[in-house]
N, C-alpha and C positions, 0 to 999 in steps of 0.2 A: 229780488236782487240776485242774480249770481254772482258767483268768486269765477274769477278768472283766474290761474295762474300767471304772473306777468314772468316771461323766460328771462329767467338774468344769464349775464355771461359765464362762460363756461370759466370756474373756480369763481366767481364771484362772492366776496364774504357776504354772510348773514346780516343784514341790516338791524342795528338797534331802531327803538321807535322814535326816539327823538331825532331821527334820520327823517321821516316820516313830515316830522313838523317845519322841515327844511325846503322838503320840494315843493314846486310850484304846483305841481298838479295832486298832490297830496290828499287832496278833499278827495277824490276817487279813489284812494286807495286803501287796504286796509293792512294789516303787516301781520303776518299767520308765520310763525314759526323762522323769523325774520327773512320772510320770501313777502315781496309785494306783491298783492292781490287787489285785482280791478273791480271797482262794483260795479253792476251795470242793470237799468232799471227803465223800464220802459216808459211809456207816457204815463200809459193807465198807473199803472204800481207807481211810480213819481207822485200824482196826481194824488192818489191816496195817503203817501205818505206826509204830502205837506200840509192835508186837511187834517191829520193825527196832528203833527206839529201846531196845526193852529187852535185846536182843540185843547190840547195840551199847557197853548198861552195861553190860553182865555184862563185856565184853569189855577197856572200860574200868577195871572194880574188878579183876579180873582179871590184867593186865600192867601197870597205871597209869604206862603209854605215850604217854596222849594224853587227849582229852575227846569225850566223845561229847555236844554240850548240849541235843539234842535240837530238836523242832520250834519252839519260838518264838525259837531263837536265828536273827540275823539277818546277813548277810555282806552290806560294801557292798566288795566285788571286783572288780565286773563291770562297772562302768562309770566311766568315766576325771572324769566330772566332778559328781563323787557325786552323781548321779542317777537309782543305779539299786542297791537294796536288794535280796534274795533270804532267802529262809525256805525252807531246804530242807526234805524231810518228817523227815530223818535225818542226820546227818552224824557225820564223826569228823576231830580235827583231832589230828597229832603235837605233843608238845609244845614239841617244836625248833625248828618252826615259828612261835610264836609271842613275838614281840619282849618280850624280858627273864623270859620264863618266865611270862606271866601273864595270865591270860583279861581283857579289855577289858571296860568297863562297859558302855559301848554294842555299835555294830554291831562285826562283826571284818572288820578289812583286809586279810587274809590267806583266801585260797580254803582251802575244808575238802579233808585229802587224800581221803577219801573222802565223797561227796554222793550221799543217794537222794531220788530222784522217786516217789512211790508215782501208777500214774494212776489218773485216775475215769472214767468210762464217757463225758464230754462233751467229752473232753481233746483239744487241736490236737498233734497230729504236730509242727508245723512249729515250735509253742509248747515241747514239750519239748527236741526236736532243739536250737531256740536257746537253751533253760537250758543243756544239755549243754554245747554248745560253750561258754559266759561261765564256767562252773564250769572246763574243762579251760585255759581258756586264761586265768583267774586261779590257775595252779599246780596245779589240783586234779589227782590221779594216777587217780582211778576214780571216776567214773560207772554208778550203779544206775540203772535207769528196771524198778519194779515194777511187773507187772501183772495185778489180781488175776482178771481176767477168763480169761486164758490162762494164769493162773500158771505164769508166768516173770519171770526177771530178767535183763534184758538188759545185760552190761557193755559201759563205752564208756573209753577211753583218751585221751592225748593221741596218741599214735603212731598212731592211727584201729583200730587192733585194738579187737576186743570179742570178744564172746562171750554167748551166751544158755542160760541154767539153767533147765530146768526142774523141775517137782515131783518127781521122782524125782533128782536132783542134790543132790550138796552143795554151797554157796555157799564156797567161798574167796577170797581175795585175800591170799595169802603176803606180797607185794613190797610191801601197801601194809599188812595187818593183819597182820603173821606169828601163826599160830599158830589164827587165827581159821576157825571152821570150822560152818555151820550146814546142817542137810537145808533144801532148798528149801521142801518141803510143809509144814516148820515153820510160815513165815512168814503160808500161808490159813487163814481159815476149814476147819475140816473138811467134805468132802462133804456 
């Protein structure tokens, strides 16, 4: 996925994120330092990420442990003066986690335990790295960065540990999804 910069008007104020939840084309967007930013995600990388998402529900209907809400759901975590919204490609949240048992209307305030990045071919290094970090240091416990180029999946932690899976791998994460267990090479396109 890249971030776009979307150019706002010249003096244009800072967008809060519940701005966010307003617009119509909002699912595309994501709100960094109250500038909107466009995702933008190719077939292939799309393709990947919905097969995490479905992966994710099975996992969900499954242990109904937690929610998986899939990509248009929207986390405002990461930034202290809500101005700063994220749309993972994937995520999963436990449901302990979530104040009184019960998914929010709008954004969620609480970092998903686990958050994936699927990338696309135009993607900044430096742009993923800093999602990582806002996801691990709003509570998130795992960090995926997908990519379908090298298909692999790189894990990333708070304790700075990771680990990278590739197509011959199974994907797990016991301590954050017990039980959850998928082949790497599930997750591409076939050769």
């Amino acid at each position: 996925m890249t971030l776009t910069p979307a150019a706002p008007a010249a003096g244009a104020p800072r967008r809060p994120a519940v701005d966010l939840l307003a617009l119509r084309v909002g699912d595309h967007y994501e709100l960094v330092d109250g500038v909107l930013v466009e995702k933008q995600m190719g077939m292939c990388s799309a393709w990947v990420a919905n097969r995490i998402e479905r992966c994710l529900a099975g996992y969900e209907c499954a242990t109904r442990s937690g929610w998986a809400p899939g990509a248009d759901a929207g986390y405002q975590c990461c930034g202290e003066d809500g101005d700063r919204a994220r749309r993972p490609d994937a995520s999963f949240l436990h449901r302990g986690r979530i104040p009184c048992g019960k998914l929010p209307g709008g954004h969620c305030r609480v970092g998903p335990d686990l958050t994936v990045e699927v990338s696309y071919p135009h993607d900044l290094s430096r742009v993923l790295w800093a999602k990582t970090e806002e996801y691990l240091a709003a509570g998130g416990r795992l960090v995926w960065i997908v990519d379908p180029d090298t298909r692999t999946v790189a894990a990333h932690r708070p304790d700075g540990s990771g680990a990278v899976s590739h197509a011959g791998d199974i994907l797990a994460a016991e301590d954050v999804l017990p039980g959850f267990r998928c082949p790497v090479a599930d997750l591409f396109p076939p050769d």
